[in-house]
C-alpha positions as CSV (number, residue, x, y, z in Angstrom):
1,X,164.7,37.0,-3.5
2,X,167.3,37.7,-0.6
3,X,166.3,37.5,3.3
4,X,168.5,37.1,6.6
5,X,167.9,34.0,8.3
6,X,167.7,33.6,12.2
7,X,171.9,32.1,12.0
8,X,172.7,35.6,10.5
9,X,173.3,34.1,7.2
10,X,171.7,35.6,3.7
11,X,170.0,33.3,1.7
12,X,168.9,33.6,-1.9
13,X,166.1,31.7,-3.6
14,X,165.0,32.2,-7.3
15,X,163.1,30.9,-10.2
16,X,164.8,30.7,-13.6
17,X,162.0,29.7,-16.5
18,X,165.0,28.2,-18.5
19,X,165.2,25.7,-16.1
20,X,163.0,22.8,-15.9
21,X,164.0,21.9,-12.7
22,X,162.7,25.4,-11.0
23,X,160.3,26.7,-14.2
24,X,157.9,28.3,-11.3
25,X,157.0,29.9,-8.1
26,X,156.1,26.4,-6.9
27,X,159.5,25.0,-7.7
28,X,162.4,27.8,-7.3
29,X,165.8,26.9,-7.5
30,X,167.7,26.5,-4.3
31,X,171.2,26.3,-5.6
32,X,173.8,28.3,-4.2
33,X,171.1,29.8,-1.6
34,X,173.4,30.4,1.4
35,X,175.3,33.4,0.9
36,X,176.6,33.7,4.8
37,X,177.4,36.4,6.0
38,X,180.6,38.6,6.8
39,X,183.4,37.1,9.1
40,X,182.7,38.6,12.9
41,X,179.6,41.0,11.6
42,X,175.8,40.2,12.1
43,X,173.5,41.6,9.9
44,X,171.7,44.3,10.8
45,X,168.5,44.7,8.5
46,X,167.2,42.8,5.1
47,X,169.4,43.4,1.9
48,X,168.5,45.7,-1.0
49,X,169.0,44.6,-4.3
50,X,169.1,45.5,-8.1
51,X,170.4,44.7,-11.5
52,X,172.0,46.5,-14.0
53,X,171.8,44.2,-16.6
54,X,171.2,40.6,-17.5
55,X,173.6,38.2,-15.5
56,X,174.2,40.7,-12.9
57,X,173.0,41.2,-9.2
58,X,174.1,43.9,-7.1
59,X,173.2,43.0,-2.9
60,X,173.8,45.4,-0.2
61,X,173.1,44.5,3.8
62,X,174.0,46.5,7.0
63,X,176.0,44.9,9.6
64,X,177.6,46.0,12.6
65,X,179.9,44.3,15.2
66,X,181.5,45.0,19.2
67,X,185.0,46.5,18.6
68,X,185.7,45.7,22.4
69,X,184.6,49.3,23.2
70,X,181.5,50.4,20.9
71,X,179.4,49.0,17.8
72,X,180.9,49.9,14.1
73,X,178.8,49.8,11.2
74,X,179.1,49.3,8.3
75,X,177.9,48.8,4.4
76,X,178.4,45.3,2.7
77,X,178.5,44.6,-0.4
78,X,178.2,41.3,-2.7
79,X,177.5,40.7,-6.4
80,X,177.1,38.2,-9.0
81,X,178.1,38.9,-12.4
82,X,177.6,36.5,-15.3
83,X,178.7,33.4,-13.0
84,X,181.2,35.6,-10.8
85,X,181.3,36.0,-7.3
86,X,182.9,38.6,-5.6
87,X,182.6,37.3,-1.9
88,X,181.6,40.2,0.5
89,X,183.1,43.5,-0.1
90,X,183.1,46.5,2.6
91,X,182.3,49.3,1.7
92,X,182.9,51.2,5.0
93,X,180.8,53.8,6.6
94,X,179.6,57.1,5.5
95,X,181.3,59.6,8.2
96,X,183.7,58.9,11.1
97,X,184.3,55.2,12.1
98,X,181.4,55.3,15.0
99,X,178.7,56.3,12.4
100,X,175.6,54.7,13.7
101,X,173.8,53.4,10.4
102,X,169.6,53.3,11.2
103,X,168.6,50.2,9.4
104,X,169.3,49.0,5.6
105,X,169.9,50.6,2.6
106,X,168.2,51.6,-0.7
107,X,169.7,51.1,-3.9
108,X,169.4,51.8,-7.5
109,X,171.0,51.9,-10.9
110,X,170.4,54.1,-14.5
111,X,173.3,52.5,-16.1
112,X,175.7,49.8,-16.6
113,X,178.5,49.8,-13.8
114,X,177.0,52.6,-11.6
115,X,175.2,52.1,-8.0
116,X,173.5,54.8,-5.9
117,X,173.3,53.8,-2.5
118,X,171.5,55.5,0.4
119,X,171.5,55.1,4.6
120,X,170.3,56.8,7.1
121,X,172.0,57.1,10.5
122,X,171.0,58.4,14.0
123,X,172.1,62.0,13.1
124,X,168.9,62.2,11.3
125,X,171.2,62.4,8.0
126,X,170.8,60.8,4.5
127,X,174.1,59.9,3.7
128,X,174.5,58.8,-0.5
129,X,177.6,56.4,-1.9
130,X,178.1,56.3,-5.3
131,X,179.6,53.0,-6.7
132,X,182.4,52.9,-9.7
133,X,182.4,49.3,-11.3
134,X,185.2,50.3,-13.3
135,X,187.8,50.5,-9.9
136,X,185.6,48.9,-7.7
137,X,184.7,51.5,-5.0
138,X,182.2,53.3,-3.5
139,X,182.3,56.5,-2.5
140,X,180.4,58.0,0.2
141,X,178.7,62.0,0.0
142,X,176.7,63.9,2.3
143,X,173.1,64.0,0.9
144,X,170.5,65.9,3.2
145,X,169.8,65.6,7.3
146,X,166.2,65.9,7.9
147,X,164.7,68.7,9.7
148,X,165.3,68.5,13.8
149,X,161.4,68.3,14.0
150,X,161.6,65.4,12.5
151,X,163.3,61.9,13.4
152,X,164.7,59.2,10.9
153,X,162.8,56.2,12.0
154,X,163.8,53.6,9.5
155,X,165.6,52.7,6.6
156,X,165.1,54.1,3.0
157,X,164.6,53.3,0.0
158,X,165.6,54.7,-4.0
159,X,164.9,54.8,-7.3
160,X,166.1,56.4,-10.3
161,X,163.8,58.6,-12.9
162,X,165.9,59.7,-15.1
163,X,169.8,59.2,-15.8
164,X,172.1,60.9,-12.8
165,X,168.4,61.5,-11.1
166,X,168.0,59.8,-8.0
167,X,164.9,60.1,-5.5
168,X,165.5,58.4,-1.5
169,X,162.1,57.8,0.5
170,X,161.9,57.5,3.9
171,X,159.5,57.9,7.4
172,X,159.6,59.6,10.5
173,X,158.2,58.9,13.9
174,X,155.7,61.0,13.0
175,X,154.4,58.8,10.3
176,X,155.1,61.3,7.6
177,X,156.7,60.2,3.8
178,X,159.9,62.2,2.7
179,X,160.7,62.6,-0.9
180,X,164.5,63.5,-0.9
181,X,165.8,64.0,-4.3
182,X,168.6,65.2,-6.5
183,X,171.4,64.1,-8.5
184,X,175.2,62.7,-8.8
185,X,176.4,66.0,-8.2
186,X,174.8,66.5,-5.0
187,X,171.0,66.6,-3.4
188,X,167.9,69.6,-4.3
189,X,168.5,71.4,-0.8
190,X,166.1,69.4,1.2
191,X,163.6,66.7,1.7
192,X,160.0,67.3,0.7
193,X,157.2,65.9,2.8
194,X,153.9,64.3,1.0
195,X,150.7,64.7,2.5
196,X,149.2,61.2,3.7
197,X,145.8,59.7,2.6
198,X,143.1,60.2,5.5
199,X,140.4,58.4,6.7
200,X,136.5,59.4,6.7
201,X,136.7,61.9,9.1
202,X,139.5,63.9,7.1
203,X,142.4,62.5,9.6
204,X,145.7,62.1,8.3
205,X,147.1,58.2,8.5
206,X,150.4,57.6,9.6
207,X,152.4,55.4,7.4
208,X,155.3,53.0,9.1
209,X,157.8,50.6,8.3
210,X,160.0,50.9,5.1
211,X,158.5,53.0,2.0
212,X,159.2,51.7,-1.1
213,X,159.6,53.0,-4.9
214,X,159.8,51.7,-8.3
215,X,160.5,53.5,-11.3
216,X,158.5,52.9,-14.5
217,X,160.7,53.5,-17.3
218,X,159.1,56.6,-18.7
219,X,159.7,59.3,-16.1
220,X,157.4,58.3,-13.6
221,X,157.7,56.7,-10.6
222,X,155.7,54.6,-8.1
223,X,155.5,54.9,-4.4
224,X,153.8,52.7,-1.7
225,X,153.7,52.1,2.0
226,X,152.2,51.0,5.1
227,X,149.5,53.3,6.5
228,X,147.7,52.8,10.2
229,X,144.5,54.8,11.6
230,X,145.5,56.8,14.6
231,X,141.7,56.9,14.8
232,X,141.3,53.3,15.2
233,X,144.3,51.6,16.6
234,X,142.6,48.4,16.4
235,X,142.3,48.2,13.0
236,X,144.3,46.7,10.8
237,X,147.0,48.8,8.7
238,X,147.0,48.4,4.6
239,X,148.9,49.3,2.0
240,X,148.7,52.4,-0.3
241,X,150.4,53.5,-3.6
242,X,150.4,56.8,-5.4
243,X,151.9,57.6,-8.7
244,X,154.5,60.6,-9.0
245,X,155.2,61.8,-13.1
246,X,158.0,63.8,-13.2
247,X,156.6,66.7,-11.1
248,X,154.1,67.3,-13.2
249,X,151.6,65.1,-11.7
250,X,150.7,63.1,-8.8
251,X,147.9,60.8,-8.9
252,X,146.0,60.2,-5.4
253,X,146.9,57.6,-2.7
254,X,145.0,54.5,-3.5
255,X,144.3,51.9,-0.8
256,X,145.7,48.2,-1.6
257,X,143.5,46.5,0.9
258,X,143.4,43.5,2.8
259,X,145.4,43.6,6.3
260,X,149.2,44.0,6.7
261,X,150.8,43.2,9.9
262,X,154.5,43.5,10.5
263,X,157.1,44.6,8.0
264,X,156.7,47.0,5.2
265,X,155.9,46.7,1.6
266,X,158.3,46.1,-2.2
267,X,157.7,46.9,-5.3
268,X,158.8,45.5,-8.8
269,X,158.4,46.6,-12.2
270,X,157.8,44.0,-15.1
């Protein structure tokens, strides 16, 4: 588990069932927790993270900093591999130097030594960086820029369905879910909206906050997010979930219940 602390610092907590000293979620190991951060960059948005294989973690964080003149922001990148540590690595920004990155990234992996990475930025574009373990770099493609109706409102997230197949979620400020999809060689032409569950009187929710998506192993993936009632603004906002197999079927949005307040929601597949 990675979070940014309130010094701008990334910490890292895990359990290890090997261990005896942190064999449980009520005993996790807190060694090597403080990852810092950068030198002169504050971090701009919680980390994504994934694994390509046993030993190995793959974390990526936003961060930006005053160049005396503007804000630049940039990708960071850090891993652990097999006891390694690479310290942080930048991996730059997707377009000019003054490329205003919009929240975190979204990250996965379909094989040994390769990354996809997605962010958004405020010219309502989907920018994608494909990472080389072999040579160490990342290297940044246009993906898709969402319709002009539409507005980017916070960061995505990704998963990957099938090798060199890569889908990136993400909302608007409309509270609509994007499905934007394709593969190494470049995205499917454009984004493709999925209708939202309703509420009793047929009225479309609006979901908010991050999306996020797992992928199952077999082709399928899952989806969830945070959904409010513009019919009831009082009400509290919950959490829904909808299965997507390979195109050829979608099952309906199921409500998670209970009350969620704040951020958005993850997913993990065991």
């Amino acid at each position: 588990m990675f979070v940014v602390d309130n010094a701008n610092h990334l910490r890292h907590a895990y359990v290890d069932t090997h261990s005896n000293m942190c064999a449980g979620p009520d005993s996790p190991c807190y060694t090597d927790s403080d990852w810092g951060a950068p030198g002169g960059w504050t971090l701009m948005a919680n980390p994504t993270v994934t694994s390509w294989g046993p030993g190995r973690l793959d974390v990526l964080v936003t961060a930006y900093q005053w160049n005396g003149s503007s804000y630049t922001y940039h990708l960071w990148h850090r891993y652990r591999d097999a006891g390694f540590d690479s310290g942080w690595r930048d991996r730059g920004t997707p377009k000019s130097s003054s490329y205003h990155l919009l929240g975190g990234a979204g990250v996965t992996t379909y094989s040994p030594g390769s990354l996809d990475v997605f962010v958004s930025g405020t010219d309502n574009a989907i920018c994608h960086g494909v990472y080389n373990d072999s040579n160490g770099t990342l290297t940044w493609y246009n993906w898709l820029t969402l319709s002009s109706t539409y507005t980017i409102t916070d960061s995505p997230d990704a998963a990957s369905w099938l090798p060199n197949r890569s889908m990136s979620w993400l909302h608007d400020t409309n509270g609509n879910l994007w499905d934007c999809g394709g593969s190494n060689s470049g995205s499917w032409g454009s984004c493709s909206g999925w209708s939202p569950p309703t509420n009793g009187n047929g009225q479309a929710l609006k979901f908010t906050n991050k999306p996020s998506i797992i992928a199952l192993g077999d082709q399928r993936v899952l989806v969830a997010s945070r959904a409010t009632d513009p019919a009831c603004p009082s009400c509290a906002a919950q959490g829904w979930m909808k299965l997507w197999d390979w195109g050829k079927y979608t099952g309906p949005w199921v409500a998670t219940g209970g009350a969620l307040a704040g951020a958005g929601v993850d997913l993990s597949s065991w």
